[in-house]
GUNUSE-26017 format. One record per residue (C-alpha): x, y, z; residue in three letters; residue number from 1. Coordinates in nm, 2 decimals, padded with zeros to 4 digits. Layout:
N
<site u="X" v="Y" w="Z" residuo="ala" num="NUM"/>
...
END
This chain:
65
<site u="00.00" v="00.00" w="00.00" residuo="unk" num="1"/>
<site u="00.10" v="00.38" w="-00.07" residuo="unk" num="2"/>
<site u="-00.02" v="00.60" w="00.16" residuo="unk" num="3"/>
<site u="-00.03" v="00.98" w="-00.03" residuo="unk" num="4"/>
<site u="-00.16" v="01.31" w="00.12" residuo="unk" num="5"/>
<site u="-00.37" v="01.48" w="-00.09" residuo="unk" num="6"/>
<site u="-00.17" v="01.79" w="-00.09" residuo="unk" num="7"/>
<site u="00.11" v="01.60" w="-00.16" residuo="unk" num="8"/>
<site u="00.06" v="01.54" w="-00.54" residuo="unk" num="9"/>
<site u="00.32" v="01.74" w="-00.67" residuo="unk" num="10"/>
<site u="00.54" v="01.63" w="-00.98" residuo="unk" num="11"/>
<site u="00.79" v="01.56" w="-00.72" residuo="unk" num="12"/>
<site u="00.62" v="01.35" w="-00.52" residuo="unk" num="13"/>
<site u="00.50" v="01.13" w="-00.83" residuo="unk" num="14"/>
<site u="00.83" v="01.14" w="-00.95" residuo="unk" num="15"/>
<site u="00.92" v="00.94" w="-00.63" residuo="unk" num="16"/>
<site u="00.65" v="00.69" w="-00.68" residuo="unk" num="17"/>
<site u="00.76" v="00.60" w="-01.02" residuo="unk" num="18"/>
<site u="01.16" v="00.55" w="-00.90" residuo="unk" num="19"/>
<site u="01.02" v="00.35" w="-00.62" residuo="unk" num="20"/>
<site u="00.80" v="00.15" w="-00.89" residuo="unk" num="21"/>
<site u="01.12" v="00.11" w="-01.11" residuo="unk" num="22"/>
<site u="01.35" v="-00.01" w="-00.80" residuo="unk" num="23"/>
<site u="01.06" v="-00.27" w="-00.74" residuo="unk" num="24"/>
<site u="01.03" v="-00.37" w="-01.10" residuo="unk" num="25"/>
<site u="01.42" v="-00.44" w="-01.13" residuo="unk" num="26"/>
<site u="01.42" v="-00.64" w="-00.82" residuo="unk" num="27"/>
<site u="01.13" v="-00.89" w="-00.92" residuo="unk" num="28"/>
<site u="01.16" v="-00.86" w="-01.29" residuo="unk" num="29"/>
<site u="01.56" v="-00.76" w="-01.33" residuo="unk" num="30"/>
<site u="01.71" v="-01.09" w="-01.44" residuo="unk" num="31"/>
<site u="01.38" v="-01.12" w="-01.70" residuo="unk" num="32"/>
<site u="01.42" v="-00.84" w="-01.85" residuo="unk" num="33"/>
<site u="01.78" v="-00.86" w="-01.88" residuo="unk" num="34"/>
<site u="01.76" v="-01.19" w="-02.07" residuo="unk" num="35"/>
<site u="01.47" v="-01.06" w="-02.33" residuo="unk" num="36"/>
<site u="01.66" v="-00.69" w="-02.35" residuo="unk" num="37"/>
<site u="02.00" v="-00.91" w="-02.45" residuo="unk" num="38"/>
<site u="01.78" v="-01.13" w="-02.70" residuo="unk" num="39"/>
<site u="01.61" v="-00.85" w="-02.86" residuo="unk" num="40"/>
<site u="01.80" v="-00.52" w="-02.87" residuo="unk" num="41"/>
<site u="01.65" v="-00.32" w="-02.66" residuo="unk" num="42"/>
<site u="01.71" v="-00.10" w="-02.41" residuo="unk" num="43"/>
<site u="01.71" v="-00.19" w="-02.09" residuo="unk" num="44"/>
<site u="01.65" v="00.13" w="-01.90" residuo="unk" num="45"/>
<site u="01.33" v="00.20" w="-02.11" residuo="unk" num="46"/>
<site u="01.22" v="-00.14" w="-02.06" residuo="unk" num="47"/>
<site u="01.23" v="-00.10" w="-01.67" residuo="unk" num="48"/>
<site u="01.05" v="00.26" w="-01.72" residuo="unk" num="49"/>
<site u="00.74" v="00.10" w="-01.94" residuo="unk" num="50"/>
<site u="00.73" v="-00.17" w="-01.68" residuo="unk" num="51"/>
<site u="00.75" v="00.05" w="-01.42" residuo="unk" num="52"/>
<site u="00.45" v="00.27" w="-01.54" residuo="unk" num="53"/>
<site u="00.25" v="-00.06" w="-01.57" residuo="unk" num="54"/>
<site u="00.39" v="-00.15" w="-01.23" residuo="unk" num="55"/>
<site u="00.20" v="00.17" w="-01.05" residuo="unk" num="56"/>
<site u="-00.11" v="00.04" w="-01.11" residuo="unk" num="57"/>
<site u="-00.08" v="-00.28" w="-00.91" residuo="unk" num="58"/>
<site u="-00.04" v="-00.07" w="-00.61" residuo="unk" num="59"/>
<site u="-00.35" v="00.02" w="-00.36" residuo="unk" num="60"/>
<site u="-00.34" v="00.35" w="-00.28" residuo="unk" num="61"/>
<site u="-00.50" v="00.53" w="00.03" residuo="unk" num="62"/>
<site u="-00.51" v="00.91" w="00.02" residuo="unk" num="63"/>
<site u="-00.51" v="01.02" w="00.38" residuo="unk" num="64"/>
<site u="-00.68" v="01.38" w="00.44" residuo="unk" num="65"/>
END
C-alpha cells in the first residue's frame, strides 16, 4: 500500500512513486528483463520505465486527508 496526502501530489512527489515503482520492478523482474533486452536489442532502462508505469497500477493506494 502507498499511503499519499492529498496535498502532496506534486510532480515531485509522483516522480518518487515511479523511482520506487522502477526499483521494485528491477528487483522482481531484473534478471527477465535482462535476458529478453540481450535477445532482442532493446534498451534496458526504457524497458524498466514502461514496466515500471505498468507496475503503479498494481499498487492500492489510500489518500489520507
Amino acid at each position: 500500500m502507498v499511503y499519499l496526502n492529498f496535498t502532496d501530489l506534486s510532480e515531485e512527489a509522483q516522480n518518487r512513486l515511479l523511482e520506487n515503482s522502477k526499483k521494485d520492478v528491477e528487483r522482481k523482474f531484473g534478471d527477465s528483463i535482462r535476458k529478453y533486452v540481450k535477445e532482442n536489442y532493446t534498451c534496458f532502462e526504457t524497458m524498466i520505465e514502461e514496466e515500471a508505469m505498468q507496475n503503479l497500477y498494481s499498487y492500492t493506494f489510500i489518500f489520507n486527508p
